[in-house]
N, C-alpha and C positions, 0 to 999 in steps of 0.2 A: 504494500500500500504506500501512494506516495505520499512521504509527508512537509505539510504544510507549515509555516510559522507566517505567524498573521499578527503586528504588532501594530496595535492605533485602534479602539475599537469604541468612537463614537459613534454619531447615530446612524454614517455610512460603514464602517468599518466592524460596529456588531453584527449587521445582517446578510454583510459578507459573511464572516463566522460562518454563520448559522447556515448558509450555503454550500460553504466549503464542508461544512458537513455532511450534510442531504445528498452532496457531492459523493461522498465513501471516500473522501482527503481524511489521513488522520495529521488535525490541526492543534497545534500547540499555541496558545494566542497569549499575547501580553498587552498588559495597559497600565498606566500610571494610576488607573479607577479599581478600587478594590470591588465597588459594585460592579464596572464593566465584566471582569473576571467573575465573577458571581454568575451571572449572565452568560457571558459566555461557556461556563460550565457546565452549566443548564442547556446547554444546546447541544453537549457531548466534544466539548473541547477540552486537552488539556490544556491545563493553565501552568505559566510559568511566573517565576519570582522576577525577574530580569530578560532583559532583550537578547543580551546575551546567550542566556539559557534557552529563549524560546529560538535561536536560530542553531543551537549545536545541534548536527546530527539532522539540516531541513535538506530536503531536495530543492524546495523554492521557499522563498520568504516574500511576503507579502507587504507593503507597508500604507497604512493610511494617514496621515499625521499633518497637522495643521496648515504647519510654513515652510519657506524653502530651509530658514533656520535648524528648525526640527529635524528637516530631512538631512541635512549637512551633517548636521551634526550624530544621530546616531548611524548613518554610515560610517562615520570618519572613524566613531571612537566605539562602537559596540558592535557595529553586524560585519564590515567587513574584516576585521582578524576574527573571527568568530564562526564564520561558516567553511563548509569544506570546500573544495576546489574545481567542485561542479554544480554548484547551487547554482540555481539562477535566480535573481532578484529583480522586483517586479514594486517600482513605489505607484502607488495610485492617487497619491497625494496633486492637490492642482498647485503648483506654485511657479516659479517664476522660468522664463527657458535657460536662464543663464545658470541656475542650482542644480534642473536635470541635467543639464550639459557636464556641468562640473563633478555630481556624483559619479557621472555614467564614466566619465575619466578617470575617476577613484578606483570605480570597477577594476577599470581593465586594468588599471598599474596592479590590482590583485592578482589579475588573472581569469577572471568574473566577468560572465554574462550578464548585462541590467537592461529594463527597459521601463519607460517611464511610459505608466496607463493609465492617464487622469479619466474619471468617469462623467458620463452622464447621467439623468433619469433620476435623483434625489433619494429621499430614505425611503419612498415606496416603492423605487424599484430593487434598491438595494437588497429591500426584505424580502422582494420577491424573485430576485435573484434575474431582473430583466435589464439589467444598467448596458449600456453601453461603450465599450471600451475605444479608446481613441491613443494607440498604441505609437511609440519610438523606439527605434531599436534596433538592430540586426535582423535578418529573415529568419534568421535560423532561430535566435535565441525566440523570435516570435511565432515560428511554429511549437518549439516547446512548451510556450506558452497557453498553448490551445485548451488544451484541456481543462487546467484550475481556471482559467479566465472564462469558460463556458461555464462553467459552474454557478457564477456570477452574474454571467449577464448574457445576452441574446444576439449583440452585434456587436464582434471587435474588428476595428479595422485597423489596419497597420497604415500608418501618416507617411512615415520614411522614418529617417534616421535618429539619434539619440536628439532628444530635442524638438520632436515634431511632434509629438503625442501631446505636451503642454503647450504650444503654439496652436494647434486645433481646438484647444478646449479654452480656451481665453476669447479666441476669435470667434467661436461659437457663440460664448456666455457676452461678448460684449454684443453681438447680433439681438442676444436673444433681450438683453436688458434694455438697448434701444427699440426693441420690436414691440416691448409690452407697454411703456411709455405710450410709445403710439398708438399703442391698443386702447390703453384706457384712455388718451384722448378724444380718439375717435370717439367711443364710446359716451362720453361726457359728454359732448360735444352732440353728439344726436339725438340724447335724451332732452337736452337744452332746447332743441330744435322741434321738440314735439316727438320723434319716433320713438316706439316702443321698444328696449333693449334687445327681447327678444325677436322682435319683429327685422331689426337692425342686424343680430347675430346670423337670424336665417338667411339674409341677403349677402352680406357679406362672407360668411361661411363659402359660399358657392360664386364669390365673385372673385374682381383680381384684388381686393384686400385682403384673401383671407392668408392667414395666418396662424400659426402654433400656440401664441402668447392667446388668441381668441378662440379657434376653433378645440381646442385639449383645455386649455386653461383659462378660461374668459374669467376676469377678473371681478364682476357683480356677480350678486348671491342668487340662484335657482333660473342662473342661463346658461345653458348649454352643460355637458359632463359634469359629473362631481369635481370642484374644485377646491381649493384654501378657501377660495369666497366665499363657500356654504360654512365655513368653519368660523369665522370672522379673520381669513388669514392667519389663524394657528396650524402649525408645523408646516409641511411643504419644504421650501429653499429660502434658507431667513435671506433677508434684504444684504444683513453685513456679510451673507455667504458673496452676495450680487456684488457686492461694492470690493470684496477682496477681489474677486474676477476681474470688474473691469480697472480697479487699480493695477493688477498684472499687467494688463491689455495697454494701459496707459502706459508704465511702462516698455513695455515692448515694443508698441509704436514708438516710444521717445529713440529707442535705440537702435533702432530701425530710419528714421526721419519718416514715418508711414503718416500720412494727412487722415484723421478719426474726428472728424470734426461732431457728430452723432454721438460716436462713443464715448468722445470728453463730456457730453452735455448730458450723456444719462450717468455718467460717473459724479458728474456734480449734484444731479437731482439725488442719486443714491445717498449721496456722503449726507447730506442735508436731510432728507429721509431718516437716515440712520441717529444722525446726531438729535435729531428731533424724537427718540426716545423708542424708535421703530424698527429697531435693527431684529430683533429676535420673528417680528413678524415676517411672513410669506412677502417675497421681493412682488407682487401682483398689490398688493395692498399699497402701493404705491401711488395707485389709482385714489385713494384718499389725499393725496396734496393737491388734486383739481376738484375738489368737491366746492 
């Protein structure tokens, strides 16, 4: 059986666990959360005391962890003198392309296959094990990959090279945070106008507005699919999840010279969002600063 070490196990990284198990991986999981551990034991993982201990002896290690900080850092100093010399390493974390870049160079001075496979699809599809992987990395290390990352999720795709997996998923999320903006504009903006939201969603749905941020996730309450907005924007993808993305995304493009001229202006409405006491709510509740 092959086995798994899976360290980082917030509220993406628990239901990973719990997949990797459903999976037949035998998973050794760690976390800084005596409760995650708890949790995760309950799902038929072993738990370990240290990162360290949960990579001796993995065929793949897994990681899901904050910031690029996070990630630097327990490669440098815990996982890589710590696994054997055929592991392959696999962070899922979203952070910046210049930290995957630089772990992925750690790697190899080990001798270590890594590929950086930030996710999509939030904590319900995590739980459900449908996320979508947006992969960097060698071919090869990414066909090894196939199998624990199915386990996970339903669509992985390989970007290209070390580095591209976190540049697809920033590019993505700055799309998607300018896209909902718009959404709940429009929105706003027709109910203002006299149309019926729903009357609006059925139109545009089937027109050239439609869009993901509307047609999956429409941000008013008991229009269209089950959303945060039937919740009052509780759980979903918190706003400060949005605003760490397109701060990435910002800079990327700085480093880059890339023109985002969208993307800095949903990054502004996010921070201001956030700072205005809103960060824990669904990034779609956003739609409350045009009310």
């Amino acid at each position: 059986m092959t086995k798994v070490a899976i360290i980082g196990l917030g509220n993406m990284g628990s239901g990973m666990a719990d997949n990797l198990v459903k999976g037949k991986f035998d998973v050794t999981a760690f976390d800084l959360s005596e409760t995650a551990l708890e949790k995760a034991k309950a799902y038929g993982c072993n738990v370990a005391s240290s990162a360290e201990e949960a990579v001796k002896d993995a065929d793949i290690v897994v990681t899901m962890l904050p910031a690029g900080k996070h990630v630097r850092d327990i490669y440098a100093n815990q996982i890589l003198t710590n696994v054997n010399k055929d592991t392959l390493l696999i962070d899922c974390s979203t952070i910046d392309v210049d930290s995957a870049k630089s772990v992925s160079e750690m790697a190899q001075e080990h001798g270590l296959k890594m590929l950086d496979a930030p996710v999509s699809g939030g904590t319900a599809a995590a739980a459900a094990g449908t996320l979508t992987f947006m992969v960097g990395g060698d071919a090869d290390a990414f066909e090894k990959a196939q199998g624990v990352l199915g386990a996970m999720g339903k669509k992985i795709v390989h970007a290209g090279g070390h580095g591209a997996g976190q540049a697809a998923k920033i590019c993505n999320n700055m799309l998607l945070g300018a896209s909902m903006i718009a959404t709940c504009e429009s929105l706003q903006l027709a109910q203002k106008l006299g149309l019926d939201p729903q009357v609006f969603f059925d139109i545009a749905s089937n027109a050239s507005g439609q869009t993901w941020s509307l047609t999956t996730y429409c941000p008013i309450k008991g229009v269209g699919p089950q959303s945060p907005a039937d919740k009052d924007f509780a759980g979903g993808f918190a706003s400060a999840l949005m605003l760490k993305d397109l701060t990435l995304a910002m800079q990327g493009a700085d480093g880059v010279k890339a023109q985002v001229p969208m993307g800095e202006l949903a990054a502004k409405w996010f921070e201001q969002h956030c700072d205005e006491g809103n960060g824990a709510l669904d990034f779609s509740s956003i739609i409350n600063k045009l009310a």
